[in-house]
FISEFI-261138 format. One line per field, with one value per residue (C-alpha): z negated, y, x negated; residue in one letter. Coordinates in steps of 0.1 Angstrom, whole numbers, padded with zeros to 4 digits, m for minus. Example, Ala and Ser with C-alpha at 12.3 -4.5 7.8 and 13.67 -1.06 7.14 Angstrom:
// residues 2
Z	(m0078 / m0071);
Y	(m0045 / m0011);
X	(m0123 / m0137);
code	(a / s);
// end
This chain:
// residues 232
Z	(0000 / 0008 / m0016 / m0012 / 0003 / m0025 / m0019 / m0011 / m0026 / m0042 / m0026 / m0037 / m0023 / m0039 / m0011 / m0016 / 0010 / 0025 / 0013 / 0026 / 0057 / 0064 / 0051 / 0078 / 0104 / 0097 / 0097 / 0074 / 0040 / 0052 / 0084 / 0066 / 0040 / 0073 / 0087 / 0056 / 0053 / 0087 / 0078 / 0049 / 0078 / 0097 / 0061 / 0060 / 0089 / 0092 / 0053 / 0067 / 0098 / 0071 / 0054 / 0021 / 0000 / m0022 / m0015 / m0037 / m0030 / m0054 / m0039 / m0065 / m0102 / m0131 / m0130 / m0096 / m0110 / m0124 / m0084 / m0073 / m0068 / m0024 / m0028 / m0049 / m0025 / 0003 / m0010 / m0019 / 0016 / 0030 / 0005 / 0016 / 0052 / 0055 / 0030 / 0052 / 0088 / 0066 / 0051 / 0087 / 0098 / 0074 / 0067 / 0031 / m0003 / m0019 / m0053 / m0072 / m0106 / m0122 / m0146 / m0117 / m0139 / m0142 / m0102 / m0088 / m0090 / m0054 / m0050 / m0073 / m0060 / m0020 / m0030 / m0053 / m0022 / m0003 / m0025 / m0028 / 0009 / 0009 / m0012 / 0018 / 0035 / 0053 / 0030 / 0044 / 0011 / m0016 / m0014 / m0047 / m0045 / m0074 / m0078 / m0110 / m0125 / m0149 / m0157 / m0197 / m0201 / m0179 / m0208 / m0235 / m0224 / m0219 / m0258 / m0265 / m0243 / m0260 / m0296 / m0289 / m0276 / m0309 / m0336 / m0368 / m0385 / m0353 / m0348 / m0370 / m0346 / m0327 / m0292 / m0266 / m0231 / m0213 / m0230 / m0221 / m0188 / m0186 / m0195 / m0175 / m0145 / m0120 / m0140 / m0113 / m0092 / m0089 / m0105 / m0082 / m0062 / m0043 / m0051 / m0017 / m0027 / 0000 / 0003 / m0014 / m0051 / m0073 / m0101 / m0110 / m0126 / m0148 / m0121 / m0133 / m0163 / m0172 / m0133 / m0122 / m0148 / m0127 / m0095 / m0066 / m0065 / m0026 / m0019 / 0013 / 0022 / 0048 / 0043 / 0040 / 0072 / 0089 / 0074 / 0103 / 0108 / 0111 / 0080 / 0068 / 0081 / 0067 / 0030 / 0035 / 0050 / 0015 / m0002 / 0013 / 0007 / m0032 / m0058 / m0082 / m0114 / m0137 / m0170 / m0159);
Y	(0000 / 0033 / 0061 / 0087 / 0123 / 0148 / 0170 / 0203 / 0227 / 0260 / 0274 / 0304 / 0326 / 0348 / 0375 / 0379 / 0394 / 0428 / 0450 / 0427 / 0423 / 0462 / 0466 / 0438 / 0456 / 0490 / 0499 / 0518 / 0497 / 0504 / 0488 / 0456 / 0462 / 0463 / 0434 / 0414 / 0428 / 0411 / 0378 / 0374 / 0377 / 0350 / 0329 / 0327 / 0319 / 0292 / 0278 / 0280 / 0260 / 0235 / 0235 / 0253 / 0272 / 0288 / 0310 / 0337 / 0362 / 0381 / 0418 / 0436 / 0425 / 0447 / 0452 / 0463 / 0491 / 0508 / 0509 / 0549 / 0561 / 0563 / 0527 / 0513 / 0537 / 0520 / 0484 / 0495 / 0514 / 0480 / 0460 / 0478 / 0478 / 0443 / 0435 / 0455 / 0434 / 0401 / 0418 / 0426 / 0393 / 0384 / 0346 / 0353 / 0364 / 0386 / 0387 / 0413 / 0405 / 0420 / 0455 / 0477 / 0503 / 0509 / 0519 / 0552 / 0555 / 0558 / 0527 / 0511 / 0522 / 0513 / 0477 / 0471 / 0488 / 0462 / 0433 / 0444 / 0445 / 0411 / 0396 / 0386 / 0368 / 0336 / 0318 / 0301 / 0305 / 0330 / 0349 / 0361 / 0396 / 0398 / 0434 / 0448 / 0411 / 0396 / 0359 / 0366 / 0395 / 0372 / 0348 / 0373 / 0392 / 0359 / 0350 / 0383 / 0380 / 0347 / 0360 / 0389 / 0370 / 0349 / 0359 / 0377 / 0339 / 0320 / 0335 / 0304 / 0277 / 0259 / 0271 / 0245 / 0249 / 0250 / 0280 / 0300 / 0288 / 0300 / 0336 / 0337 / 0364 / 0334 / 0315 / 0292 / 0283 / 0252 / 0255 / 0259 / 0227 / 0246 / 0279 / 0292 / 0317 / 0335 / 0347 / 0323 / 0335 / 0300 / 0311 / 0320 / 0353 / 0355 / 0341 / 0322 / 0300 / 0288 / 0282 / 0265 / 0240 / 0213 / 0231 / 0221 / 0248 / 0249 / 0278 / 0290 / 0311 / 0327 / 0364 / 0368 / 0395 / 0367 / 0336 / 0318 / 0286 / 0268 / 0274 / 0268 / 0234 / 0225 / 0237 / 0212 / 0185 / 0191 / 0188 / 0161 / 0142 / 0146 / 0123 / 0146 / 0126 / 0154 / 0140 / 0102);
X	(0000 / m0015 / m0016 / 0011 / 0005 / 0006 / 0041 / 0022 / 0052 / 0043 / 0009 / m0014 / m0036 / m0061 / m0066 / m0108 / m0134 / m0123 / m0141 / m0172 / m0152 / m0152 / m0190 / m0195 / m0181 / m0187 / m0154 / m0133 / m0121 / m0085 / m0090 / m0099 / m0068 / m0046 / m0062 / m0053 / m0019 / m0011 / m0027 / m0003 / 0025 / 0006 / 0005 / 0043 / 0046 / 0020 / 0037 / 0072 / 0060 / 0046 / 0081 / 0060 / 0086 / 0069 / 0040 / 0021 / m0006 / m0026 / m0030 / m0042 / m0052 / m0048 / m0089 / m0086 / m0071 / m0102 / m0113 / m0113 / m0076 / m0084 / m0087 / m0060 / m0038 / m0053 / m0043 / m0008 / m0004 / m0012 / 0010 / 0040 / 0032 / 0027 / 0056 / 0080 / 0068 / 0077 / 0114 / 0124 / 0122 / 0152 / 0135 / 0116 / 0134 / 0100 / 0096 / 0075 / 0056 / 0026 / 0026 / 0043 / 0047 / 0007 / 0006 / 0017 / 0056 / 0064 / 0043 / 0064 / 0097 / 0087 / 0079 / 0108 / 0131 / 0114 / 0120 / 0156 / 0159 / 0147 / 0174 / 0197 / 0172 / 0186 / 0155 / 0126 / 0114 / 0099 / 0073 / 0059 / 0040 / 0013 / 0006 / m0012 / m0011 / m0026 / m0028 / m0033 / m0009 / 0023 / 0020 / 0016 / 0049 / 0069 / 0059 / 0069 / 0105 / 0113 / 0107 / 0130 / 0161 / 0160 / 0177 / 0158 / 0163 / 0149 / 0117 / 0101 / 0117 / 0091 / 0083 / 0079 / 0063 / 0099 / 0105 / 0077 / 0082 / 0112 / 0101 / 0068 / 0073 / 0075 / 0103 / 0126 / 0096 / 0076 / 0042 / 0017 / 0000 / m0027 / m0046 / m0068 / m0095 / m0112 / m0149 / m0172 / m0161 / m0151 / m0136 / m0099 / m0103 / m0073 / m0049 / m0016 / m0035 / m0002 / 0009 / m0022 / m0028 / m0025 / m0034 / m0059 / m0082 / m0096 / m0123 / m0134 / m0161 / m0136 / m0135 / m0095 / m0092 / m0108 / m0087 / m0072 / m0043 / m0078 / m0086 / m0049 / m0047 / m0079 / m0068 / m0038 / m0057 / m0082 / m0048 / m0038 / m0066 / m0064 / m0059 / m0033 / m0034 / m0026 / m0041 / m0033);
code	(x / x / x / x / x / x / x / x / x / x / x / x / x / x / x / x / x / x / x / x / x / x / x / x / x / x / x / x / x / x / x / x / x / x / x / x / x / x / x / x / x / x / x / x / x / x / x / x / x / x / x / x / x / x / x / x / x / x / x / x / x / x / x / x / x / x / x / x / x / x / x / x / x / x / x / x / x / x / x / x / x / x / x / x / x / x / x / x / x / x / x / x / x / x / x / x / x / x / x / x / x / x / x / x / x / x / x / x / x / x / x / x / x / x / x / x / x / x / x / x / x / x / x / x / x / x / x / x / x / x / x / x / x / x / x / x / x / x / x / x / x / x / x / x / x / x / x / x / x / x / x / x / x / x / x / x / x / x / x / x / x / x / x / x / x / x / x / x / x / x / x / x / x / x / x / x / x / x / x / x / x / x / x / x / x / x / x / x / x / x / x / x / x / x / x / x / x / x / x / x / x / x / x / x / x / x / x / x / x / x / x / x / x / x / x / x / x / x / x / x / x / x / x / x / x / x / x / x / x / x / x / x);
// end
């Protein structure tokens, strides 16, 4: 009997390598922000032809914050532009997480219009925006949540995983199967501990402006491949 293919159901992409990819090039930083922007489109696309419903891509961490204010606006310009190419297409519900309220407010309010445009999609899946995240501070805010919906006399009660689950800023989605990181960098850098505990972690020294269905179909035949015994 041969071993079954792992179900490949929830992927993630940490977006790595543009600014290398512009200093590269010698082309301005936005250029390579643009460039990335429209290989997240090509992403969905390629995961919806792979019937993959869930996908997430981490656009901007809560360090990239301290990066000079030109730059984060550059990132967000290209957020929004990309995100608005993927809600015209009617096919993905997006979904925003991450400490929105830490960018520029009319960042903020163009991505959550987006996201709310997005809600009558006809679904080929989700597409989960990470935007000022961090990893750490998702699970700190769901303890928080939980211990605020109990009562005063509840707080004590045991909490099990389920119900930080269930309070974690991707609550409803499948955990993640496979995280992609671009660029050469091997490490996860604060993203999703919770989500990726069981995770395939595939890394590429693919600059993400560059990141092809080449290299796509080789992260899922890597996938593939894998033996996902998850502690057994």
């Amino acid at each position: 009997m041969t071993a079954r293919e792992p179900e490949l159901r929830h992927v993630a992409v940490i977006l790595d390598g543009n600014r290398r990819w512009a200093q590269g090039r010698h082309v301005p930083l936005e250029q390579a922000y643009c460039q990335g922007a429209l290989r997240v489109h090509d992403l969905v696309t390629w995961c919806e032809q792979a019937q993959v419903r869930a996908v997430t891509v981490w656009a901007l961490s809560q360090d990239n914050l301290h990066r000079r204010p030109q730059e984060v606006a550059q990132i967000l310009n290209s957020v929004t532009r990309g995100l608005g190419r993927i809600a015209t297409t009617t096919r993905w519900h997006i979904r925003l997480i991450g400490a929105l309220d830490r960018i520029p407010a009319h960042h903020a309010v163009r991505l959550r219009t987006l996201a709310l445009r997005s809600a009558g999609a006809r679904s080929a899946g989700t597409l989960t925006i990470a935007v000022a995240y961090d990893g750490r501070a998702d699970i700190v805010t769901a303890i928080r949540s939980l211990l605020h919906e109990r009562a005063p006399g509840e707080r004590a009660a045991p909490i099990d995983e389920s119900a930080i689950s269930r309070h974690l800023s991707t609550a409803g989605q499948p955990d993640i199967d496979l995280v992609i990181r671009t660029s050469g960098e091997q490490r996860l850098s604060g993203f999703m501990p919770w989500q990726t505990a069981h995770a395939e972690l595939y890394f590429t020294v693919t600059l993400w402006p560059d990141f092809t269905r080449g290299d796509f179909d080789e992260a899922r035949r890597w996938f593939a491949g894998r033996q996902r015994r998850q502690g057994s």
